[in-house]
C-alpha positions in Angstrom: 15.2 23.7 60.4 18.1 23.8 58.5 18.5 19.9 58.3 14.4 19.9 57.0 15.2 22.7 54.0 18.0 20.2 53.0 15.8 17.7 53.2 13.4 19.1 51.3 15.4 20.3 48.6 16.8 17.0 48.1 13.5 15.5 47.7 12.1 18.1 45.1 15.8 17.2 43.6 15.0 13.7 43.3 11.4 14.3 41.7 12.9 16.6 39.4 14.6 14.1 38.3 12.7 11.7 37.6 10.5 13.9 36.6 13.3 15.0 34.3 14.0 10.8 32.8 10.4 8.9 32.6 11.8 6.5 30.3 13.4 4.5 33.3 11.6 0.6 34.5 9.0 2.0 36.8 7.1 -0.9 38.3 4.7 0.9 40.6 3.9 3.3 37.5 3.4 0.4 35.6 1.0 -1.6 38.3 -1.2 1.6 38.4 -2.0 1.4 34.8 -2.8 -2.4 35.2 -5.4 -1.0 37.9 -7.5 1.5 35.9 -5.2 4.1 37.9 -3.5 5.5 35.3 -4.7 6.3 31.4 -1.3 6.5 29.9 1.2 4.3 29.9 5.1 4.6 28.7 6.4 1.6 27.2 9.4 2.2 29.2 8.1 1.6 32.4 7.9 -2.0 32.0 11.8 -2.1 31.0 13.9 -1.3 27.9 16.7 -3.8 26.6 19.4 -2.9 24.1 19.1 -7.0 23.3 15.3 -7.3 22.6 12.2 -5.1 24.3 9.7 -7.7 23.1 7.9 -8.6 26.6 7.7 -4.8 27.7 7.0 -3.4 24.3 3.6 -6.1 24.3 3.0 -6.0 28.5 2.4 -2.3 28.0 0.4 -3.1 25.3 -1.4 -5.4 26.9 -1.7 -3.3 30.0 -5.6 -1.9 29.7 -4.1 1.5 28.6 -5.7 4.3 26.6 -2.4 5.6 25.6 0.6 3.8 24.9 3.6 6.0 24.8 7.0 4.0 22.9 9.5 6.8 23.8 12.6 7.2 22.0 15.8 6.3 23.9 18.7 6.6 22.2 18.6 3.0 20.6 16.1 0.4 18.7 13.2 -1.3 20.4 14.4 -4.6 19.1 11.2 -7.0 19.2 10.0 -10.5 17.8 6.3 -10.4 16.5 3.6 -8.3 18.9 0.3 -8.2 18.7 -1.5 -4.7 18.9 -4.6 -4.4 20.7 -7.9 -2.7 20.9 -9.2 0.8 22.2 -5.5 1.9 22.4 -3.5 4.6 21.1 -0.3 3.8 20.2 2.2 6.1 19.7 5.6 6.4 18.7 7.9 8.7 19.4 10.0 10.8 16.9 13.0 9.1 16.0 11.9 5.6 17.3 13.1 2.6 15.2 11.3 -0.7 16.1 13.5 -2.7 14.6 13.0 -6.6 13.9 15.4 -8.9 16.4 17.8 -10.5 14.3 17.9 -14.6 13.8 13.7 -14.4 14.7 10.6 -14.2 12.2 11.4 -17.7 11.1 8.0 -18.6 10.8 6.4 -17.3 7.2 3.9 -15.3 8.3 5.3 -13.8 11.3 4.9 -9.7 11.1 6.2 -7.0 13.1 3.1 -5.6 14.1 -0.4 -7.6 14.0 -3.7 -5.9 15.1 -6.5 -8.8 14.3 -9.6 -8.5 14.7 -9.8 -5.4 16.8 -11.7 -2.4 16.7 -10.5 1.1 17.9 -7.2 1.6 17.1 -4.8 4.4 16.5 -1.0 4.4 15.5 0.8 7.1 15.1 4.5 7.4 14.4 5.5 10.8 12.8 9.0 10.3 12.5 9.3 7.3 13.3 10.2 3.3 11.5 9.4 -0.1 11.8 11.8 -1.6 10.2 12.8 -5.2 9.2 15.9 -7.6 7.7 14.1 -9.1 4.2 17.7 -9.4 2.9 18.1 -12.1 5.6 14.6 -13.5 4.9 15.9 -14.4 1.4 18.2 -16.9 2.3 18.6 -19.8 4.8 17.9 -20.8 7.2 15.0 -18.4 6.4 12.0 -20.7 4.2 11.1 -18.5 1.0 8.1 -16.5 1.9 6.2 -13.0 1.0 4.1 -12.7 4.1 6.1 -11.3 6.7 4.6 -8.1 7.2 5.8 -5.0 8.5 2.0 -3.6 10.0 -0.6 -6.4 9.1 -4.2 -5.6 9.4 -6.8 -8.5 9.8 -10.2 -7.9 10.2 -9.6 -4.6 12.4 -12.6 -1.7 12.5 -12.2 2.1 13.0 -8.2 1.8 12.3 -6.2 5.1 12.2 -2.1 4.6 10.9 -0.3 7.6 10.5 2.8 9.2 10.2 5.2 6.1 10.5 7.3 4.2 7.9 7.4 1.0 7.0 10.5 -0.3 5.4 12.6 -3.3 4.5 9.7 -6.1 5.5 9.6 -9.9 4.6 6.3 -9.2 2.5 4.4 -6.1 2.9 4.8 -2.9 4.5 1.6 -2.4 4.9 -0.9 -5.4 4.7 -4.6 -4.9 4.9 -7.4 -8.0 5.1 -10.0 -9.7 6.6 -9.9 -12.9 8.8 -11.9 -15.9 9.5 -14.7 -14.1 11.4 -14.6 -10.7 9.9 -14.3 -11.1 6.0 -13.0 -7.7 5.4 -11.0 -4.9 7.6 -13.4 -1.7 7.9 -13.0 2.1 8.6 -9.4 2.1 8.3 -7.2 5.2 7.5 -3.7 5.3 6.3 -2.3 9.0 6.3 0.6 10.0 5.7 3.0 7.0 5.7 5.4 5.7 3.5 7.0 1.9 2.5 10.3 1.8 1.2 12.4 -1.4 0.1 9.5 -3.9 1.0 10.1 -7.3 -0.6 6.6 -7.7 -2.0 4.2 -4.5 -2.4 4.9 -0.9 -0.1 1.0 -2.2 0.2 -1.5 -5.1 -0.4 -4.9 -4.5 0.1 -6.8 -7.7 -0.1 -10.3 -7.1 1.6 -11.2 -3.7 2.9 -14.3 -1.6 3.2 -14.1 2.3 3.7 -10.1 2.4 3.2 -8.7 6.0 2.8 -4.5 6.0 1.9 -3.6 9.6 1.7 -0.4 11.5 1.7 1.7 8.2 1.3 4.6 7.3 -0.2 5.5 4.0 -1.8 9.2 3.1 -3.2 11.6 0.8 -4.0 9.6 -2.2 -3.8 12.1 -5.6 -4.9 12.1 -9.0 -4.0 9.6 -10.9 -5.3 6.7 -10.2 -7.7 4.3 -8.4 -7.9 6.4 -6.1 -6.8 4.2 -3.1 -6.6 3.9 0.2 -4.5 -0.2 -0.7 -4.1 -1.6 -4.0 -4.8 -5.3 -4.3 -4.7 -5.9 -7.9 -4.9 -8.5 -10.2 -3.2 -7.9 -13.8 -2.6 -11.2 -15.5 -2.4 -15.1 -14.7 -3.9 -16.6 -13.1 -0.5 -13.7 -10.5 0.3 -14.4 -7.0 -0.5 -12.6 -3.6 -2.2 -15.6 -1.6 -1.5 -15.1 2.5 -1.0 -11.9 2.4 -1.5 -9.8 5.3 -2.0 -5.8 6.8 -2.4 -5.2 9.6 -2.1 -2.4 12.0 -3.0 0.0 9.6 -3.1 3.3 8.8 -4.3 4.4 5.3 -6.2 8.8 5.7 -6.9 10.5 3.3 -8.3 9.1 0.2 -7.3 9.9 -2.6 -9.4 6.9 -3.9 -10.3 3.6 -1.9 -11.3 3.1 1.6 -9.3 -0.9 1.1 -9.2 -2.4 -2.4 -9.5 -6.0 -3.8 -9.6 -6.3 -7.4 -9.8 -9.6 -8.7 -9.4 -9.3 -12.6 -10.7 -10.9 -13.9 -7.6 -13.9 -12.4 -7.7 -16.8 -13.0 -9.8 -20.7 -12.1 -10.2 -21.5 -13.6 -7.4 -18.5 -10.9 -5.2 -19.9 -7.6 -3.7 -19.7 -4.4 -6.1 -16.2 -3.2 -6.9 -15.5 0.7 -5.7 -12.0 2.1 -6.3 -10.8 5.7 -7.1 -7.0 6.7 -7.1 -6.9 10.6 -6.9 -4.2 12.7 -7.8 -1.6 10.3 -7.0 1.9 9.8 -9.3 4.0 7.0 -10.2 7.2 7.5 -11.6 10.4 5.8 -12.2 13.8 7.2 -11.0 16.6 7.0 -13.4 18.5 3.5 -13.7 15.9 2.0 -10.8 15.5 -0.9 -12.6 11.7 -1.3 -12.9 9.7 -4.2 -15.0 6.4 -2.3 -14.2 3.7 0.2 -16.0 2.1 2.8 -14.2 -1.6 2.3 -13.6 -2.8 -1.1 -14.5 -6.2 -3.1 -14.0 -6.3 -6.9 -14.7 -7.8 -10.1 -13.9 -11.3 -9.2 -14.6 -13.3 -12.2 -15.5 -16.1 -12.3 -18.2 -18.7 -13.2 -14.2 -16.4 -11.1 -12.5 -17.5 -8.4 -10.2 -19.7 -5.0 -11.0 -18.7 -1.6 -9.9 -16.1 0.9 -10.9 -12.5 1.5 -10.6 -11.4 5.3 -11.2 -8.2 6.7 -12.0 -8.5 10.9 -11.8 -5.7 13.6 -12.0 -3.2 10.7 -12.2 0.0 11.0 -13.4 2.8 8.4 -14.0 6.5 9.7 -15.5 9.1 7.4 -17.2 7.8 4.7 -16.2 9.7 1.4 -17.4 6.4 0.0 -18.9 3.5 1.5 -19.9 1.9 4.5 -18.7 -1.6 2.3 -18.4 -2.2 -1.2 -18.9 -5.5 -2.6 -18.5 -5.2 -6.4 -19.1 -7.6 -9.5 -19.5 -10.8 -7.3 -18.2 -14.3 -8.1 -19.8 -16.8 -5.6 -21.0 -19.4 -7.1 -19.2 -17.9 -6.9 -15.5 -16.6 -3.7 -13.3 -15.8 -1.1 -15.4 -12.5 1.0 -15.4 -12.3 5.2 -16.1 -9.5 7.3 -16.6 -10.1 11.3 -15.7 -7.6 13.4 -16.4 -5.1 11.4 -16.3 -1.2 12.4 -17.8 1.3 9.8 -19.0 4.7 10.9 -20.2 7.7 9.5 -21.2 6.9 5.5 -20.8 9.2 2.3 -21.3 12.1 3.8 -19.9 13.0 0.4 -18.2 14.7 -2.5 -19.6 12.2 -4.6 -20.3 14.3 -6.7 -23.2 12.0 -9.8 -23.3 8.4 -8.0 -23.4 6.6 -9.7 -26.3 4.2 -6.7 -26.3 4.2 -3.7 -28.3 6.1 -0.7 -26.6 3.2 2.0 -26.8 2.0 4.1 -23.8 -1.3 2.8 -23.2 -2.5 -0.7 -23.8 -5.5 -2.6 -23.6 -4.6 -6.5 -23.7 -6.9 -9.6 -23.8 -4.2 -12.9 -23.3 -6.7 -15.6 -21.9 -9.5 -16.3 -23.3 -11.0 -18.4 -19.9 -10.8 -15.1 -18.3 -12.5 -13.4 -21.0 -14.0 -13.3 -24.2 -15.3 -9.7 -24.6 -12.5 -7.2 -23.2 -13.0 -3.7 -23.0 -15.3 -2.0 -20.5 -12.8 1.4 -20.6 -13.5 5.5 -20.5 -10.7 8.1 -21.3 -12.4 11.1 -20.2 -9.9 14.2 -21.0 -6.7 12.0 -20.8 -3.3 12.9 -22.1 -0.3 10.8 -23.5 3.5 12.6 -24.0 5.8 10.9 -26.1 7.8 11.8 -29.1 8.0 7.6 -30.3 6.4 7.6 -33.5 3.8 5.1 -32.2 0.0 4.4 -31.5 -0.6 6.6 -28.3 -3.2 3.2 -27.5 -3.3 0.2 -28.9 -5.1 -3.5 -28.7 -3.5 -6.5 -28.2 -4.7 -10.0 -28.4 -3.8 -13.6 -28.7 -7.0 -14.5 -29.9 -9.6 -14.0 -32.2 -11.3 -11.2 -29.8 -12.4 -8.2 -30.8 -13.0 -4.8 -28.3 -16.3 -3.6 -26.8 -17.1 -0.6 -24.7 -13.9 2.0 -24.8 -15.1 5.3 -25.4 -13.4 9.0 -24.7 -10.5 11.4 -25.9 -6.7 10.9 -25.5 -4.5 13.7 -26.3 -1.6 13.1 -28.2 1.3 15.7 -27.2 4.3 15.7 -29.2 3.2 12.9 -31.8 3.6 13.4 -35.3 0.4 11.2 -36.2 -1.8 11.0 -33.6 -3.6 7.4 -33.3 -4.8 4.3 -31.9 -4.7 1.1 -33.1 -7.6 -0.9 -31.6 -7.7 -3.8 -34.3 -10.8 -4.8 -36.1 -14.5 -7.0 -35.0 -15.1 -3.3 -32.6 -18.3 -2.5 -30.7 -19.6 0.0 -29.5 -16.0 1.5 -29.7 -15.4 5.4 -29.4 -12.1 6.3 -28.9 -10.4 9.9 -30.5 -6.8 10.1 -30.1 -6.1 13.7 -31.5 -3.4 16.3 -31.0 -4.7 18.9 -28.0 -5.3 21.7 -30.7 -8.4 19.7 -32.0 -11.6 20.6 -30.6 -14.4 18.5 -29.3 -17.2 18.3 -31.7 
């Protein structure tokens, strides 16, 4: 009896103890989730290396589970490019760095993480990084490129990031499209993440429908332009930016724009435009080195696309540019409106070879193939703070074009003579900039 107790306490030892250290190699665990036995998986189980956790990180993913648990384990899951799959959920652990392997990603589109064209996916990461080398990427034997991504979406449906970084990619760190079948990613939610030190945007959005980016910060965006926290910007006529909307988020210090529209490749013929940034901030910390403006719309052809892209509650602080820049838009196409939006202290950057004027807001026709009837704008309730004795807005042009469609109220805190100077050949032009003690008539 005695020799069975010890026996038995042993045994309940031993369970305890694994019970105790799950992240171990487990192959039978692992062959039970390859039968339908088991729901969840733990990345582990398939076998972590110090060197590279490529093959288990994607064999668990690839296993048929509902769950995929990448547990933290005292060091990097070191990986080349993996592929996330369908009807999973994929979390991370706190503290988990996936971390890209070192000497790999030589190809110019190879990403960290790729989920395309799949449907029914959830990542979550709170505190934890996927994290990459661009400063490696920049140089040989490395071929010059913008596209490797630290979480590329293509084509995906009912798509749920949150709570994980993404920092230090070869392009984007977060990169949302279509694909060949599936013109446009749908139902996709990005909550609170954050990019930091990408070498292209903290995010490119190039074809989405239904997009929410909420609680996420953007920064220190460098490498190679544009540069910007968020980059809405399709590349062909059929893609889509269609109920789209951010959300509460944070643009810091990136070196190009904070918010950016760019609509070139669309045109009449391109599905209705529908963007709103809400309460979100871009700012510039001091000495960061910025070339960008805050909020900025461009690209919009004279056939371009219908709809409407909304600024509200948006604030952007010293930043090196302007506070707003909407450039080479037409009248005719999508039209742009700014709610309640604040913009203090611009051109704070060194900017020493801007041909421009240095004012806070400005509305800018350069190429007359894009268009020949700018404007299309709305300040609803808008505020500019500087102390420059300058126009609060102003119209520039390299052309003989004159402005058509801007309409609303700008108040001018701090300025000695409130004003805009829009230029002459106006219509339909109704802009007040006034000092915040005037009343509305």
């Amino acid at each position: 009896m005695k020799a069975l107790a010890r026996l038995v306490a042993t045994f309940s030892v031993l369970i305890s103890a694994a019970d105790a250290q799950p992240n171990i190699a487990d192959p039978q665990a692992a062959a039970e989730v390859r039968a339908g036995k088991r729901d969840t998986a733990n990345a582990a189980w398939w076998g972590f290396s110090a060197e590279d956790s490529t093959a288990a990180l994607q064999a668990a993913l690839d296993s048929g589970a509902k769950k995929v648990v990448i547990p933290y384990m005292g060091a990097p899951w070191i990986i080349t490019p993996v592929k996330l799959r369908g009807n999973q959920e994929v979390i991370f652990e706190p503290g988990v760095i996936v971390l890209a392997k070192r000497g790999a990603f030589l190809g110019r589109g190879d990403s960290l993480l790729t989920a395309d064209g799949v449907d029914n996916l959830t990542i979550r990461g709170y505190g934890a990084i996927l994290r990459m080398h661009k400063f490696d990427y920049q140089q040989p034997p490395y071929q010059k490129a913008e596209w490797r991504m630290g979480l590329s979406l293509r084509g995906v449906k009912n798509v749920l990031v949150e709570g994980i970084s993404s920092d230090l990619s070869g392009g984007d760190g977060y990169y949302i499209a279509g694909n060949a079948a599936r013109r446009w990613s749908e139902n996709v939610v990005v909550r609170n993440c954050a990019a930091d030190g990408n070498h292209r945007q903290g995010m490119s959005v190039i074809s989405a429908v239904n997009l929410l980016v909420e609680n996420c910060r953007f920064s220190s965006t460098q490498g190679t332009p544009p540069e910007s926290g968020i980059d809405l910007e399709p590349d062909l006529e059929d893609e889509r930016l269609r109920n789209v909307l951010v959300r509460n988020c944070i643009f810091e210090s990136n070196r190009g724009h904070g918010m950016q529209v760019y609509l070139r490749s669309l045109s009449r013929k391109s599905a209705a435009v529908s963007i709103r940034f809400e309460n979100c901030l871009t700012r510039m910390a001091p000495g960061a080195g910025g070339v960008g403006a805050g909020m900025v719309v461009g690209g919009v052809r004279d056939d371009g696309p219908q709809g409407l892209i909304e600024f509200v509650n948006c604030t952007s602080e010293s930043t090196a540019r302007e506070g707003a820049l909407v450039s080479d838009k037409s009248a005719a196409s999508v039209k742009v409106r700014f709610v309640n939006c604040h913009w203090r202290s611009p051109w704070q950057g060194q900017v020493p070879d801007y041909p421009g004027p240095r004012v806070p807001v400005l509305l800018r026709a350069r190429r007359l193939a894009i268009s020949s009837s700018p404007g299309g704008v709305a300040f609803i309730g808008c505020y500019v703070y500087d102390t420059v004795n300058r126009p609060a807005v102003q119209f520039e042009t390299e052309k003989p074009l004159g402005l058509s469609d801007v309409s609303g109220t700008i108040y001018a805190v701090g300025a000695k003579v409130p004003r805009a100077r829009l230029g002459d050949s106006l219509k339909n032009v109704n802009l007040r900039v006034i000092h915040p003690a005037v009343s509305q008539p």
